[in-house]
mmCIF file of the N, C-alpha and C atoms, coordinates in Angstrom:
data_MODEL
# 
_entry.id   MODEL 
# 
loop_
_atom_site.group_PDB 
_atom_site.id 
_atom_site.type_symbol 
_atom_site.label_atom_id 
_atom_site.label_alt_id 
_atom_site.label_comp_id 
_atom_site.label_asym_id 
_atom_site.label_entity_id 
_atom_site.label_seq_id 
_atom_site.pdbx_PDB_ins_code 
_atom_site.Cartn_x 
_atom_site.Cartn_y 
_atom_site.Cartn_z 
_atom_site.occupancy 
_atom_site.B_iso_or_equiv 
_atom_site.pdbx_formal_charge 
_atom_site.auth_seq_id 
_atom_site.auth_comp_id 
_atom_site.auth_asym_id 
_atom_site.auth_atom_id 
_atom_site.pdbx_PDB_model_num 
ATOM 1   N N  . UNK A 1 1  ? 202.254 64.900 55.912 1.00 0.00 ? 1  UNK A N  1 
ATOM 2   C CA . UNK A 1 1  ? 203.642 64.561 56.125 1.00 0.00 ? 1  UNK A CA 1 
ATOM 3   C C  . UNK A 1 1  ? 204.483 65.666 55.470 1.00 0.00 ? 1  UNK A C  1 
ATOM 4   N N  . UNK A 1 2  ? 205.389 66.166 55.901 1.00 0.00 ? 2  UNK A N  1 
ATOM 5   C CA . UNK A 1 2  ? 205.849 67.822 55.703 1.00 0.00 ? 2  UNK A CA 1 
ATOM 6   C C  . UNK A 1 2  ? 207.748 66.736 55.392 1.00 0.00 ? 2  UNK A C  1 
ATOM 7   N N  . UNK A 1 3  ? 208.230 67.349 54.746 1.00 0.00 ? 3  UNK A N  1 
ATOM 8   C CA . UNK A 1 3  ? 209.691 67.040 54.833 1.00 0.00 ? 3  UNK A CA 1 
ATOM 9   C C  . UNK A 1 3  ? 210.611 68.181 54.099 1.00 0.00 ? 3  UNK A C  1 
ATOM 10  N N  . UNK A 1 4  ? 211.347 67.858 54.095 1.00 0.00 ? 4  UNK A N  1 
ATOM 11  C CA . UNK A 1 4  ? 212.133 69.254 53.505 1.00 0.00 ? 4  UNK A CA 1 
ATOM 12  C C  . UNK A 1 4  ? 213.828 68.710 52.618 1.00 0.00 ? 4  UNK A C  1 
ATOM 13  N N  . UNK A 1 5  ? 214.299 68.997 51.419 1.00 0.00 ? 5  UNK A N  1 
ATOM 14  C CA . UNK A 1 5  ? 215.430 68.881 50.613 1.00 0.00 ? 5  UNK A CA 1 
ATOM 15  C C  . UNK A 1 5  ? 215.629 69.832 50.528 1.00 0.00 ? 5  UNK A C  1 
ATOM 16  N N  . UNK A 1 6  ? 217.128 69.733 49.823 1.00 0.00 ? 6  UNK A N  1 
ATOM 17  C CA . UNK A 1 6  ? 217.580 70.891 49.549 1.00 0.00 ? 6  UNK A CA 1 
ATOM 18  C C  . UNK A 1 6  ? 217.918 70.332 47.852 1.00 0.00 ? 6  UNK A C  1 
ATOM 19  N N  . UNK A 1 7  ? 217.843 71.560 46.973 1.00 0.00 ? 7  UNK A N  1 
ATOM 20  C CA . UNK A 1 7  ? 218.627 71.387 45.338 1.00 0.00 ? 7  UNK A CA 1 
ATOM 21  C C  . UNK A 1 7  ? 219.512 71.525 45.893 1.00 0.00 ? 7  UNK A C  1 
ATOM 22  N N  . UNK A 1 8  ? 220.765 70.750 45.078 1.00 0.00 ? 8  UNK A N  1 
ATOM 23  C CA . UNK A 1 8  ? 221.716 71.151 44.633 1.00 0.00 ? 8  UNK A CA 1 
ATOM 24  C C  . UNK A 1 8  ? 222.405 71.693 43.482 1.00 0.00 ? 8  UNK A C  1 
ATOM 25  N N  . UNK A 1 9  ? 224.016 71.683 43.339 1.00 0.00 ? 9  UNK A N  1 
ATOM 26  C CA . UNK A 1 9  ? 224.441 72.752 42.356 1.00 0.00 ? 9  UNK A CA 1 
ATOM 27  C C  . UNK A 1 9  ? 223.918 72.168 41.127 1.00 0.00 ? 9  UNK A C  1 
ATOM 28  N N  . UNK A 1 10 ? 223.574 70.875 40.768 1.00 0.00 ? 10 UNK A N  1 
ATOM 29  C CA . UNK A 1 10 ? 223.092 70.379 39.495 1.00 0.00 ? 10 UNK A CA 1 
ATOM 30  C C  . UNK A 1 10 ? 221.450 70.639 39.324 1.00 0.00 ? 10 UNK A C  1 
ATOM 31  N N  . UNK A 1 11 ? 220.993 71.197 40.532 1.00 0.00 ? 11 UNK A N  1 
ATOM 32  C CA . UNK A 1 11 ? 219.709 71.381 40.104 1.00 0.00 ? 11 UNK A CA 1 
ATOM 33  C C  . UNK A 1 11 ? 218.722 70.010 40.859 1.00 0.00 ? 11 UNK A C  1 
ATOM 34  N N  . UNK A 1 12 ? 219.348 69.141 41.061 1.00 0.00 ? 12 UNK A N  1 
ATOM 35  C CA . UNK A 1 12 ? 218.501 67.832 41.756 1.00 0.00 ? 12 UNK A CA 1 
ATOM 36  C C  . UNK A 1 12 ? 218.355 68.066 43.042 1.00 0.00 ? 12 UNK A C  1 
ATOM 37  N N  . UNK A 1 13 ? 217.846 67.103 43.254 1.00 0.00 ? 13 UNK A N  1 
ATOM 38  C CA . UNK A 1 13 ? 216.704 66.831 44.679 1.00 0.00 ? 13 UNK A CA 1 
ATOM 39  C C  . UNK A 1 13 ? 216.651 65.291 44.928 1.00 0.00 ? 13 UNK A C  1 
ATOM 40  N N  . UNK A 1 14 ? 216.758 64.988 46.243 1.00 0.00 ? 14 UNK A N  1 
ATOM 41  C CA . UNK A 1 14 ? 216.478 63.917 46.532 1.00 0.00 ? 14 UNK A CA 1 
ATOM 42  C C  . UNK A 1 14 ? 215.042 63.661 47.156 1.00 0.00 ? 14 UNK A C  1 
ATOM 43  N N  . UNK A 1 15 ? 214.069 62.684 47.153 1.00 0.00 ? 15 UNK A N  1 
ATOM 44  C CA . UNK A 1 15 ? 212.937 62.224 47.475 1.00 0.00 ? 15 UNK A CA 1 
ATOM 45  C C  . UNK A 1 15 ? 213.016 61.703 48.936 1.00 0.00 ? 15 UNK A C  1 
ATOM 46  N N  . UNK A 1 16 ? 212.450 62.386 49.783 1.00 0.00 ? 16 UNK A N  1 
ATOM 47  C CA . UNK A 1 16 ? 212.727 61.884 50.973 1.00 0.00 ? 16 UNK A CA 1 
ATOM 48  C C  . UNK A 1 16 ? 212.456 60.069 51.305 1.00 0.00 ? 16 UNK A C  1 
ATOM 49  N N  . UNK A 1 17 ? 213.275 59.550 52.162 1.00 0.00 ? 17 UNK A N  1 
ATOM 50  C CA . UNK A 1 17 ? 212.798 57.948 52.111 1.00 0.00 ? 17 UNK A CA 1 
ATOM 51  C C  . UNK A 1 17 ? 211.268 57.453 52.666 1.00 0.00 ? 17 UNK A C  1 
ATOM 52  N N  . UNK A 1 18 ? 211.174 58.576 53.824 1.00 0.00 ? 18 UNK A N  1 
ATOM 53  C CA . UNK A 1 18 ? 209.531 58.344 54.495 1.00 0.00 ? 18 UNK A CA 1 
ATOM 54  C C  . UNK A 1 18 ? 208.193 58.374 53.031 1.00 0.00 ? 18 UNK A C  1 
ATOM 55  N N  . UNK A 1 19 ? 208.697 59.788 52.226 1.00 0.00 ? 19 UNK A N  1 
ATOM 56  C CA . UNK A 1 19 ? 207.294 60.007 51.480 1.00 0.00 ? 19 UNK A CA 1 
ATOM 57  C C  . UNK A 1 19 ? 207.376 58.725 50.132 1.00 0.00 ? 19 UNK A C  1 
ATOM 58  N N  . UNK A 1 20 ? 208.911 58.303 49.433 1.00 0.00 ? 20 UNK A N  1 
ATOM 59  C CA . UNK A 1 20 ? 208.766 56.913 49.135 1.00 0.00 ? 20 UNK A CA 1 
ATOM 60  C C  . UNK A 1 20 ? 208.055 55.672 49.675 1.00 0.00 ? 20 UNK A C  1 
ATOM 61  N N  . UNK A 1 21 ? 208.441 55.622 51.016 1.00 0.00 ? 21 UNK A N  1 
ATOM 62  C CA . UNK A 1 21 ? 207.668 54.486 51.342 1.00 0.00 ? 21 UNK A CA 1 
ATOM 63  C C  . UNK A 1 21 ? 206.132 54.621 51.379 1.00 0.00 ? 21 UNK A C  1 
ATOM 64  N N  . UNK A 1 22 ? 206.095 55.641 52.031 1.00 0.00 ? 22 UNK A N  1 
ATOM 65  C CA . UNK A 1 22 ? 204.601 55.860 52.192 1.00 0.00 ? 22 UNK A CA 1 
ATOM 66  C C  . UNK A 1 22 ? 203.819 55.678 50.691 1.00 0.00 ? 22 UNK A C  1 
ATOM 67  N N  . UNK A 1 23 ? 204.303 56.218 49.439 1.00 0.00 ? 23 UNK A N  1 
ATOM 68  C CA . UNK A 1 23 ? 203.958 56.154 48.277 1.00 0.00 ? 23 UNK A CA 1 
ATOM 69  C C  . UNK A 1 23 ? 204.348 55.076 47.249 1.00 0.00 ? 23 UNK A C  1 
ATOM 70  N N  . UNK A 1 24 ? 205.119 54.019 48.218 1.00 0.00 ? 24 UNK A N  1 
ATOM 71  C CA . UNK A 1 24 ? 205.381 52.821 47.803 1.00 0.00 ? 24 UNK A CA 1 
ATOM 72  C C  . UNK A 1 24 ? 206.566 52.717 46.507 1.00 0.00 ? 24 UNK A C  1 
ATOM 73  N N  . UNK A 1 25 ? 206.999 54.147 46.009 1.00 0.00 ? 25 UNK A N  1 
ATOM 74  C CA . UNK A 1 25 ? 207.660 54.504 44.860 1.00 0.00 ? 25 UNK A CA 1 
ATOM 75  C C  . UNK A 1 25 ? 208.991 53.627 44.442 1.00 0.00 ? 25 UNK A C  1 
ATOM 76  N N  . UNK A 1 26 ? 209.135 53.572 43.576 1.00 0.00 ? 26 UNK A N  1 
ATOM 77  C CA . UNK A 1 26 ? 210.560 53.200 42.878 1.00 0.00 ? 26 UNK A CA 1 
ATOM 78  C C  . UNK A 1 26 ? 210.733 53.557 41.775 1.00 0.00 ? 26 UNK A C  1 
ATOM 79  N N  . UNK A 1 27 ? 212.303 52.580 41.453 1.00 0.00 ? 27 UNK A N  1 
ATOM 80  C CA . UNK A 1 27 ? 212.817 53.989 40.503 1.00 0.00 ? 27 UNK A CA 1 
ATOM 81  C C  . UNK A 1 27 ? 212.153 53.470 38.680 1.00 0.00 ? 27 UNK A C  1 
ATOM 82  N N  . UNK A 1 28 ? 211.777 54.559 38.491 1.00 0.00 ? 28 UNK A N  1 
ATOM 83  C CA . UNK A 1 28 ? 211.494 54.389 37.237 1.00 0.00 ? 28 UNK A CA 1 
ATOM 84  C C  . UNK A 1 28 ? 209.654 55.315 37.248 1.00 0.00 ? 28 UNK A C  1 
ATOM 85  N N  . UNK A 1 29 ? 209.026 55.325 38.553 1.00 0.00 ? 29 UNK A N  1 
ATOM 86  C CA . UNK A 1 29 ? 207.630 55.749 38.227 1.00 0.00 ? 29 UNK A CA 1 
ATOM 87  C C  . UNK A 1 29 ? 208.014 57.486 38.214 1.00 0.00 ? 29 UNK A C  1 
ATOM 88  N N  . UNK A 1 30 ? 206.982 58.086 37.626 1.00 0.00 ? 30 UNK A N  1 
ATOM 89  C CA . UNK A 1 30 ? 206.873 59.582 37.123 1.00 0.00 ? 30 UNK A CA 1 
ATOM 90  C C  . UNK A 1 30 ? 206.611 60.249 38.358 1.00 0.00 ? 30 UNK A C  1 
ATOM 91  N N  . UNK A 1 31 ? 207.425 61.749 38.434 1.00 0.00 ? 31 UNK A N  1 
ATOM 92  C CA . UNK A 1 31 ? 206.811 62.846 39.120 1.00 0.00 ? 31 UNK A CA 1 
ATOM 93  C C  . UNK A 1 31 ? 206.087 63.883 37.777 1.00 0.00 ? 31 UNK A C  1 
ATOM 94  N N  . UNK A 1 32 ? 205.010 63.856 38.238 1.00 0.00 ? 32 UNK A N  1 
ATOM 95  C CA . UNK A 1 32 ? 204.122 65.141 37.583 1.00 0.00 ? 32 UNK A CA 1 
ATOM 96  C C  . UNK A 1 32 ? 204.583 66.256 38.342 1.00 0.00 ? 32 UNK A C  1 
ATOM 97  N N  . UNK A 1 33 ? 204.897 67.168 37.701 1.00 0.00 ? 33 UNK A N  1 
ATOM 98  C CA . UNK A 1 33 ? 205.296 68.568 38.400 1.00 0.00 ? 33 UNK A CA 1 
ATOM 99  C C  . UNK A 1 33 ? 204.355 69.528 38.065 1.00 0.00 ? 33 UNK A C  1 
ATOM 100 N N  . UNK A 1 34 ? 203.600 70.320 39.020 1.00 0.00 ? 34 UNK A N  1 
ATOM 101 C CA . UNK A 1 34 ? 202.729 71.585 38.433 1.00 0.00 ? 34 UNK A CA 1 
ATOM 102 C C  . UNK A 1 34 ? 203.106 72.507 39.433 1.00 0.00 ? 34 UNK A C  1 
ATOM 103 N N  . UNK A 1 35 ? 202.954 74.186 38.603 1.00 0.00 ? 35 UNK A N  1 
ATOM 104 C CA . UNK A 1 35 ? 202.995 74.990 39.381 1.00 0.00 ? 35 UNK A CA 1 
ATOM 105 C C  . UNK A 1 35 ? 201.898 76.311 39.279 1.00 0.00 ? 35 UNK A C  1 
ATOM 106 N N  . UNK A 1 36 ? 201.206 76.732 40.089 1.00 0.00 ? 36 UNK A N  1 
ATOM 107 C CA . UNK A 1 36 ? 200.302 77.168 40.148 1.00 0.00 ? 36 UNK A CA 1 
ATOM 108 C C  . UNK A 1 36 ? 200.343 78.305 41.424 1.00 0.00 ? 36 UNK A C  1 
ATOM 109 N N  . UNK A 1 37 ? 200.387 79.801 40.745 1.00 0.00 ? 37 UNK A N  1 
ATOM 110 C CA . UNK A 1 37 ? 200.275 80.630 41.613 1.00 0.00 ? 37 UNK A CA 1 
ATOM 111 C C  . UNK A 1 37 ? 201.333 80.400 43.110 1.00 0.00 ? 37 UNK A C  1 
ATOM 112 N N  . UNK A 1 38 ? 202.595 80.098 42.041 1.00 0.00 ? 38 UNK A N  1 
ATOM 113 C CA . UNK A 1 38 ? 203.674 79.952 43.061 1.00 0.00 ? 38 UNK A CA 1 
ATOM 114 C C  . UNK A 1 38 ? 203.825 78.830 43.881 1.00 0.00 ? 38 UNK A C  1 
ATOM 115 N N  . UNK A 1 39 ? 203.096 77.984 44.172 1.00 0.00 ? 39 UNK A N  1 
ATOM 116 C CA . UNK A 1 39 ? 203.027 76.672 44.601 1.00 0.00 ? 39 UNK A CA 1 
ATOM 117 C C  . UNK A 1 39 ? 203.127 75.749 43.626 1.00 0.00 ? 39 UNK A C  1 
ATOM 118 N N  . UNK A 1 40 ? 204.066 74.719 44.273 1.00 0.00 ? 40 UNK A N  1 
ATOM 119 C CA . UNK A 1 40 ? 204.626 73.717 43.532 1.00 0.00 ? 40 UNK A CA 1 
ATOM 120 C C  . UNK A 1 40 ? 203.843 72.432 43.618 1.00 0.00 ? 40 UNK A C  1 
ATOM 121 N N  . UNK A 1 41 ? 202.969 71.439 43.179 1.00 0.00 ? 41 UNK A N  1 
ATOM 122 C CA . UNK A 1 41 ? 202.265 70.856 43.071 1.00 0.00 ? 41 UNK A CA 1 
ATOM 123 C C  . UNK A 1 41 ? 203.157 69.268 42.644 1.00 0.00 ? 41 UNK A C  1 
ATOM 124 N N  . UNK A 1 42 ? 203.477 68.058 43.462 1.00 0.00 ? 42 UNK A N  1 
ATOM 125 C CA . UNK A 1 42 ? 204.003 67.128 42.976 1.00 0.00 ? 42 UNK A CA 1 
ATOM 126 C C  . UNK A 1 42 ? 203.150 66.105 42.803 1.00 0.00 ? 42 UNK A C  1 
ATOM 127 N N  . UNK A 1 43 ? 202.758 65.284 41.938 1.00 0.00 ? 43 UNK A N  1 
ATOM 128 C CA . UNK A 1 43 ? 202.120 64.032 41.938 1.00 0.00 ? 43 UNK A CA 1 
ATOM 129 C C  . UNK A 1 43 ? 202.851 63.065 41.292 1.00 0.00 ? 43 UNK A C  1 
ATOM 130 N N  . UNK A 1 44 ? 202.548 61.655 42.051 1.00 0.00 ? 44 UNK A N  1 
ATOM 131 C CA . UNK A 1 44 ? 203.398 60.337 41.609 1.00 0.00 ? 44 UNK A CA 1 
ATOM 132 C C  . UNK A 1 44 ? 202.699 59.508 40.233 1.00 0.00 ? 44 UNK A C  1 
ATOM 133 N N  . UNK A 1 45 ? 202.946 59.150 39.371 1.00 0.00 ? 45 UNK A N  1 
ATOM 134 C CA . UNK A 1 45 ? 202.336 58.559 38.288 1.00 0.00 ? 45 UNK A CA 1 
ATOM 135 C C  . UNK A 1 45 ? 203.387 57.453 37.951 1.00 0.00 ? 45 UNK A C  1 
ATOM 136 N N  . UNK A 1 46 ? 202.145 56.223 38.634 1.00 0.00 ? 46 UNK A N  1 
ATOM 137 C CA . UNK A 1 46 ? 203.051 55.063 38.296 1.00 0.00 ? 46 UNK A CA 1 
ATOM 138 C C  . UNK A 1 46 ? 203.133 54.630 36.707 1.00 0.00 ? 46 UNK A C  1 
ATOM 139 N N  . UNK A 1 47 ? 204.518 53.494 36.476 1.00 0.00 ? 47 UNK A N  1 
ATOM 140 C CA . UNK A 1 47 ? 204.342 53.364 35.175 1.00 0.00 ? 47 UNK A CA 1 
ATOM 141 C C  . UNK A 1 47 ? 202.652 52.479 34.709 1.00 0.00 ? 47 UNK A C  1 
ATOM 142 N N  . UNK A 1 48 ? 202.394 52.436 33.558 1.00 0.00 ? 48 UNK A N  1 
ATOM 143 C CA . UNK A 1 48 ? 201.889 51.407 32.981 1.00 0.00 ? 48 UNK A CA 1 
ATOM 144 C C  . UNK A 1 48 ? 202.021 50.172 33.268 1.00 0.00 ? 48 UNK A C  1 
ATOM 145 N N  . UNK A 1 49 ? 200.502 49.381 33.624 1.00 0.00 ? 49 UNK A N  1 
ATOM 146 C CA . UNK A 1 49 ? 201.052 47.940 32.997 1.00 0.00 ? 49 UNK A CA 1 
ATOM 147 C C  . UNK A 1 49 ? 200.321 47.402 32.331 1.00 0.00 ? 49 UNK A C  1 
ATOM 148 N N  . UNK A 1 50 ? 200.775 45.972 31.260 1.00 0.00 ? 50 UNK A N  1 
ATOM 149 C CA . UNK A 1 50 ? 200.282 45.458 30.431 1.00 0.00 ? 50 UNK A CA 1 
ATOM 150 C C  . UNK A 1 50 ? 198.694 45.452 30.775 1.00 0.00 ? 50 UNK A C  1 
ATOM 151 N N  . UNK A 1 51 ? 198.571 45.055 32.332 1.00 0.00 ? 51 UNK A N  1 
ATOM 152 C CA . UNK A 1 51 ? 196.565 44.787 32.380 1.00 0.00 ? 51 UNK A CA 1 
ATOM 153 C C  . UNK A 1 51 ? 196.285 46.220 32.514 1.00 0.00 ? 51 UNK A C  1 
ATOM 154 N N  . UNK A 1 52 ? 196.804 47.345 32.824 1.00 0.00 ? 52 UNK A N  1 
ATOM 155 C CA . UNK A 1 52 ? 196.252 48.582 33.031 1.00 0.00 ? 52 UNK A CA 1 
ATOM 156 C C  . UNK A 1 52 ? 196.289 48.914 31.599 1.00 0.00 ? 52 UNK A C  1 
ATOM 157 N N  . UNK A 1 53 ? 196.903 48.945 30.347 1.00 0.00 ? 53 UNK A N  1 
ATOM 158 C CA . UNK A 1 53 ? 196.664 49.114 29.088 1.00 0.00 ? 53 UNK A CA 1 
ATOM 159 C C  . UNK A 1 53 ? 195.623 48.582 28.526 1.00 0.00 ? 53 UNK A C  1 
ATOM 160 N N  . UNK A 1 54 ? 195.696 47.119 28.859 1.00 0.00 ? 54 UNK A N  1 
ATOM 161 C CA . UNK A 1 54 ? 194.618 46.616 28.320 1.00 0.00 ? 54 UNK A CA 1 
ATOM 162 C C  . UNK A 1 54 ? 192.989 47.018 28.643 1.00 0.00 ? 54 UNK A C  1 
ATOM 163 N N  . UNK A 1 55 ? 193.205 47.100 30.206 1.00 0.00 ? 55 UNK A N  1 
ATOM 164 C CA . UNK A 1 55 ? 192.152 47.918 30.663 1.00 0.00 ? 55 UNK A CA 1 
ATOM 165 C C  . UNK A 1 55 ? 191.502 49.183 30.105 1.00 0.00 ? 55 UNK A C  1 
ATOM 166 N N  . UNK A 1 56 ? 192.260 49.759 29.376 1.00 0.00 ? 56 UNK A N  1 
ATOM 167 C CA . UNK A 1 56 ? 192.111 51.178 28.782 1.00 0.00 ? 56 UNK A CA 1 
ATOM 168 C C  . UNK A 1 56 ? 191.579 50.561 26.979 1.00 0.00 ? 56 UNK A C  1 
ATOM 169 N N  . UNK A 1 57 ? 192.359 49.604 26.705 1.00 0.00 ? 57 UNK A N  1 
ATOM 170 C CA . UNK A 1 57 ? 191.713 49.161 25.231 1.00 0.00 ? 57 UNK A CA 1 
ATOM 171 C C  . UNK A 1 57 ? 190.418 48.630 25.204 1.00 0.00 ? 57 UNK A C  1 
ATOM 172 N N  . UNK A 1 58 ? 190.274 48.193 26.614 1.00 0.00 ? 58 UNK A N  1 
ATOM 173 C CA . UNK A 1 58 ? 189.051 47.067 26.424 1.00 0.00 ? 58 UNK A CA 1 
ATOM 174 C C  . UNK A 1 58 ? 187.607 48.011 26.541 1.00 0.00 ? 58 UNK A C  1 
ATOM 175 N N  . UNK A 1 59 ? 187.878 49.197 27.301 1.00 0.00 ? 59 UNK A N  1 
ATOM 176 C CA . UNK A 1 59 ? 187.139 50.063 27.760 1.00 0.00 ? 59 UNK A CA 1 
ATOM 177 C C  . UNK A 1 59 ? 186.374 50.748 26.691 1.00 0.00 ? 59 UNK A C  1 
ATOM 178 N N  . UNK A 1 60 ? 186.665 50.646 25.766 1.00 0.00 ? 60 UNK A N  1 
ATOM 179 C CA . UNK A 1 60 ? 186.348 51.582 24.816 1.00 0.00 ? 60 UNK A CA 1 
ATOM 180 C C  . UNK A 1 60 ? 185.760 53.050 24.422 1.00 0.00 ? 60 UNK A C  1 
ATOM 181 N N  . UNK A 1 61 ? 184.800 53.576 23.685 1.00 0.00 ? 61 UNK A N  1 
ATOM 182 C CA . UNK A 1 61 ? 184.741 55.057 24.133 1.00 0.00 ? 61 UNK A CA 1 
ATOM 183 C C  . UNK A 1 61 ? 185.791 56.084 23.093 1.00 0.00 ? 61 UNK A C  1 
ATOM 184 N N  . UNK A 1 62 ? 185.794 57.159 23.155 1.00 0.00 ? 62 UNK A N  1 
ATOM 185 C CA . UNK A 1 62 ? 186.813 58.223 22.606 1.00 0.00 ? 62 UNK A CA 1 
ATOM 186 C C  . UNK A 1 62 ? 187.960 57.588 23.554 1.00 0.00 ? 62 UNK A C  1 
ATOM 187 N N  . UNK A 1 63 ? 188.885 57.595 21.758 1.00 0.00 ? 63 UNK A N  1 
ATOM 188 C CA . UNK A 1 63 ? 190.153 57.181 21.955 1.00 0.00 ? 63 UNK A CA 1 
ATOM 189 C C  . UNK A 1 63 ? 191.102 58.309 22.534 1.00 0.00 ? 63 UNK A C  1 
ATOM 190 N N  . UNK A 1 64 ? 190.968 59.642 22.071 1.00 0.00 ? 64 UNK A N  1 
ATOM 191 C CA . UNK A 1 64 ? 191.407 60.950 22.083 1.00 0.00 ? 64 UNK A CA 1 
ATOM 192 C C  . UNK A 1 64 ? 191.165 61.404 23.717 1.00 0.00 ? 64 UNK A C  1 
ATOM 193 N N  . UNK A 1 65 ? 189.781 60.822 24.371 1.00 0.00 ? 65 UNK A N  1 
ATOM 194 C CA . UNK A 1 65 ? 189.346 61.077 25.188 1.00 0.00 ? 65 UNK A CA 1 
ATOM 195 C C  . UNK A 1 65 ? 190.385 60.341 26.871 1.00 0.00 ? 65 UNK A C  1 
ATOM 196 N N  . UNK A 1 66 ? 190.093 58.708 26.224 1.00 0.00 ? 66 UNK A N  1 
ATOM 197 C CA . UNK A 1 66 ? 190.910 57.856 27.026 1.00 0.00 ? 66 UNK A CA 1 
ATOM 198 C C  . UNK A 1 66 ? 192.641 58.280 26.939 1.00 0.00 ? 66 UNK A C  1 
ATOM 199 N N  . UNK A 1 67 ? 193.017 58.847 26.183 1.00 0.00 ? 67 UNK A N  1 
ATOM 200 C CA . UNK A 1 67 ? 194.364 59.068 26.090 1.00 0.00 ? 67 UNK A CA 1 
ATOM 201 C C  . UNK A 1 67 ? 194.857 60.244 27.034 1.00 0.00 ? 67 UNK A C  1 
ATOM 202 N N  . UNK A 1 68 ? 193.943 61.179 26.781 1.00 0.00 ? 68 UNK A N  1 
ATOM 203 C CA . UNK A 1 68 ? 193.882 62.639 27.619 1.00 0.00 ? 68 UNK A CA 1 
ATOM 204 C C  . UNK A 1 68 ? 193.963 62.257 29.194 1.00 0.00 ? 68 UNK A C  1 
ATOM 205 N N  . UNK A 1 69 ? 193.167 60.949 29.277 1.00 0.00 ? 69 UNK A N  1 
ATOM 206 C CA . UNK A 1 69 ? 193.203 60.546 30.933 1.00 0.00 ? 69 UNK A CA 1 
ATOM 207 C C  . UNK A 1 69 ? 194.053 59.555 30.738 1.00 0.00 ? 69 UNK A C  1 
ATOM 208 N N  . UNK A 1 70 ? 194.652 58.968 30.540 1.00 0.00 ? 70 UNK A N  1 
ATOM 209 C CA . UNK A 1 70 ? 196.261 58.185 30.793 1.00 0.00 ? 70 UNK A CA 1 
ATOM 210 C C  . UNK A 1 70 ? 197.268 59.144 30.839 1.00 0.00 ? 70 UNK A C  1 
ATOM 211 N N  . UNK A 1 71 ? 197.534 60.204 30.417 1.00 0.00 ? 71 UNK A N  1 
ATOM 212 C CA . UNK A 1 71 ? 198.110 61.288 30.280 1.00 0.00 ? 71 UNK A CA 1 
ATOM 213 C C  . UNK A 1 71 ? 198.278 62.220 32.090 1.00 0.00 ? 71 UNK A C  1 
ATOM 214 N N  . UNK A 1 72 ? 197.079 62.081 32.174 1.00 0.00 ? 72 UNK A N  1 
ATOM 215 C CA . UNK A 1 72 ? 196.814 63.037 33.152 1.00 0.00 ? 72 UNK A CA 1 
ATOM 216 C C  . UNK A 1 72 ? 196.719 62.177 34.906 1.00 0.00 ? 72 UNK A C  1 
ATOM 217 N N  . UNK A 1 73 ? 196.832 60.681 34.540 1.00 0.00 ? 73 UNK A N  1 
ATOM 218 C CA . UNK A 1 73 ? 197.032 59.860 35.486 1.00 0.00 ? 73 UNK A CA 1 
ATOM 219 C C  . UNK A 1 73 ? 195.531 59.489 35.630 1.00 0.00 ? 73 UNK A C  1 
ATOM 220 N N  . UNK A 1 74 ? 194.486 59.728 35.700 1.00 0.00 ? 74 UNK A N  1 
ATOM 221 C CA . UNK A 1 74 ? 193.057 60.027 36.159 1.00 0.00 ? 74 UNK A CA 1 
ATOM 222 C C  . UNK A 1 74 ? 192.460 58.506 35.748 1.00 0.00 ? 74 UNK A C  1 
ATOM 223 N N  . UNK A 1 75 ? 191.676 57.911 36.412 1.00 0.00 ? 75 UNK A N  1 
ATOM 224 C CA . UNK A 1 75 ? 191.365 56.577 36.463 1.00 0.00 ? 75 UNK A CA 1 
ATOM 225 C C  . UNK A 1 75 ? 189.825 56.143 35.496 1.00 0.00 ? 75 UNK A C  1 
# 
């Protein structure tokens, strides 16, 4: 799915409405921004929730480890 914005003078951008829906988004979840060899890389990172935290406590393992992947979105 290809779409196209424009910045404006403040520097913002609007999210097209198709790639929202499609990504189910609202307001408050994260864009990860990367850029790499000139390409701009976007990923959606929803917020937290209480059972997805808990999920991560209950899991146990390196704490340092599990944090690095909540961080990085990675399941």
């Amino acid at each position: 799915m290809i779409s196209k914005t424009k910045i404006s003078d403040g520097y913002s951008t609007v999210l097209p409405a198709k790639i929202r829906k499609a990504l189910n988004l609202t307001p408050g979840d994260i864009l990860q921004w990367d850029v790499s060899d000139g390409i701009i890389t976007i990923q959606p990172r929803k917020k937290m929730t209480l059972m997805g935290i808990c999920g991560v406590i209950s899991s146990g393992g390196d704490a340092l480890n599990d944090k690095k992947k909540m961080q990085s979105g990675e399941k």
